[in-house]
N, C-alpha and C positions, 0 to 999 in steps of 0.2 A: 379438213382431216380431223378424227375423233382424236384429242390427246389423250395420252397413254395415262392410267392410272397408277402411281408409282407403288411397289410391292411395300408389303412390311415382312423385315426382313427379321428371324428370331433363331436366335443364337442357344445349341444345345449344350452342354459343356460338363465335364468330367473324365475322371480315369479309363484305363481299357476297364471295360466287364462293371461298368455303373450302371448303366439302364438307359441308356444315349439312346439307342437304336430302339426301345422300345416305347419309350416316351415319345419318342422325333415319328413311330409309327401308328402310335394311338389319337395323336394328336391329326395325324393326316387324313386318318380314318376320319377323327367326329369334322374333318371339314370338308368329307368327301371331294367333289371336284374345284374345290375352291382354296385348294394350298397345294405347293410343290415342296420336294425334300430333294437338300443336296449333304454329300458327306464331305468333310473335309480331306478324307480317304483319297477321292478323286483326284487327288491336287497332290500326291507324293511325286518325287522328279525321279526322272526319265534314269532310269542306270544303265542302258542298253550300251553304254560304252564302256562301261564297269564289266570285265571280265567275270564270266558267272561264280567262280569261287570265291570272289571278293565280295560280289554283293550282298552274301547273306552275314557278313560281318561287318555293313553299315549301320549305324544306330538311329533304329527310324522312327524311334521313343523319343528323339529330339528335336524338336520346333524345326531346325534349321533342315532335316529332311520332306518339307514343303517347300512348294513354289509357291510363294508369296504374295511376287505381282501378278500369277494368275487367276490367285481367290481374288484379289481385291476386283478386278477387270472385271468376273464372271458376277461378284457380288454386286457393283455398282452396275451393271448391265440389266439384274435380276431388278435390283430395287428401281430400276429406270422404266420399267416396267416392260423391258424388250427380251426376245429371247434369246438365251444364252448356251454356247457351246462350250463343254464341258470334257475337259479328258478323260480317257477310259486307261484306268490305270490296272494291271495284271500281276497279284500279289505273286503268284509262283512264282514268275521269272524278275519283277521286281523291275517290270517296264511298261512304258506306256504303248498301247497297243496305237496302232497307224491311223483309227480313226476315232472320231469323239460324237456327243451325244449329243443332243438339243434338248435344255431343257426349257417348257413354254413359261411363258410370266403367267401369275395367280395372284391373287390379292395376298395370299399368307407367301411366306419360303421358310422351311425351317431349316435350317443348318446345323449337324450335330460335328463335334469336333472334339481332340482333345486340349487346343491349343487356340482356337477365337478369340478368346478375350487378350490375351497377352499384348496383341501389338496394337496401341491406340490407332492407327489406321482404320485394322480393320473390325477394331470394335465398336467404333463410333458410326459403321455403318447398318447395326443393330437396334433397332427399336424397342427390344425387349432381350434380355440375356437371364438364361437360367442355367444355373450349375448345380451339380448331382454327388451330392457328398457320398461315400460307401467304404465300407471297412476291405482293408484289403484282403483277406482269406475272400472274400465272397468274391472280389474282383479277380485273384485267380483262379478261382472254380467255372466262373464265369467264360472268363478268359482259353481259360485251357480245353473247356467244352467246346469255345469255339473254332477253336486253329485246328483242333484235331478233327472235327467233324467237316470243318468247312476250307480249310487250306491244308490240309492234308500232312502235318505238323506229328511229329511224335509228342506223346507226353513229356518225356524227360527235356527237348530240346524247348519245350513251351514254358518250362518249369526251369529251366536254365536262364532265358531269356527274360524271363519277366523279375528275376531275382538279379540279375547282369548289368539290365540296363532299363527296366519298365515300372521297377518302382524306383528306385535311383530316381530317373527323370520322371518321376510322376510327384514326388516329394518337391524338386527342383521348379519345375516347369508348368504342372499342371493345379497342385491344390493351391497355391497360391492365387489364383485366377478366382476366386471363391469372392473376395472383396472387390470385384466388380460385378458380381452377378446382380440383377434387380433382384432375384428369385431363386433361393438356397436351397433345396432338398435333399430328405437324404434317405437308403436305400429303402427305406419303409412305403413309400409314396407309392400310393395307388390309383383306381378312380378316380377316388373324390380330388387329388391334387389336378388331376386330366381334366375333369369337369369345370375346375375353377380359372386353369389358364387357357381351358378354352373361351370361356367366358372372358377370358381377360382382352383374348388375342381379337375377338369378336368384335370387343367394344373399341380398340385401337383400332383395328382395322375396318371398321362400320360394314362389316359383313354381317348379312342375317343368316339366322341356320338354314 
């Protein structure tokens, strides 16, 4: 039997509305079929027992609204180099839908989150960690573009929320995570940073282009 090639596994990290999702897709891009992307997103818990007017007054800007043992399982699965099923989480209702995802092993995995670094568990299962510094007006322009366009979010309620509880706990919870990044960025990064940590991820991972 061929033994499995274990993943390298790289860790995205910053605020809502830093550049996570578009770095974590540029990156995927220059490695075409040779890296997979998972969100930390997928891994918020199940409220479907949380009566629906209660749930949207959960704080889910704070670490503890993750399942925790299920990244670790899904991560050390990825880096084992096996594939891994993955929850399908439903921001509107603010529940996990009944069934979940497979996603296959590839030599890359990039994982974008706002919260990875935080618990030595599951940071130590990262090869490579970069964090994405960004001023906050930009992150709620960002932000607010996206709930309204894509969760279906009034402006004032997205602008409530991120003044409530998403910079609160992004002060709290998430800029601190900064001193364990290998790789610090901050919103100006463009190309030439994509170019360089692809190079980087390349030569750890002895993948050729």
């Amino acid at each position: 039997m061929k033994a499995r090639k274990p993943a390298l596994l790289v860790a995205i990290v910053g605020g809502s509305g830093a550049g996570k999702t578009w770095l974590a897709e540029r990156l995927l891009a220059a490695f075409v079929r040779q890296a997979a992307r998972l969100s930390l997103d997928d891994f918020y818990r199940d409220r479907s027992h949380v009566p629906p007017a209660r749930r949207a007054r959960v704080n889910f800007d704070d670490p503890r609204a993750i399942d925790w043992p299920a990244v670790e399982r899904v991560l050390q699965v990825l880096r084992d180099g096996r594939p891994a099923r993955v929850p399908v989480y439903d921001f509107a209702t603010h529940c996990r839908l009944p069934r979940t995802k497979t996603l296959l092993p590839k030599p890359v995995v990039l994982v974008d989150g706002l919260w990875l670094l935080r618990r030595r568990t599951v940071r130590r299962l990262f090869a490579l960690t970069v964090f994405i510094e960004c001023p906050v007006r930009l992150r709620l322009r960002r932000r607010l573009a996206r709930d309204v366009r894509e969760r279906g979010r009034t402006p004032i309620s997205v602008r409530w929320q991120f003044r409530e509880t998403v910079e609160p706990m992004h002060r709290r919870h998430v800029a601190p995570q900064a001193r364990w990044a290998d790789v610090v960025l901050d919103e100006r990064f463009g190309p030439h940073a994509v170019r360089e940590l692809t190079a980087r991820l390349r030569e750890l991972a002895n993948v050729l282009p």
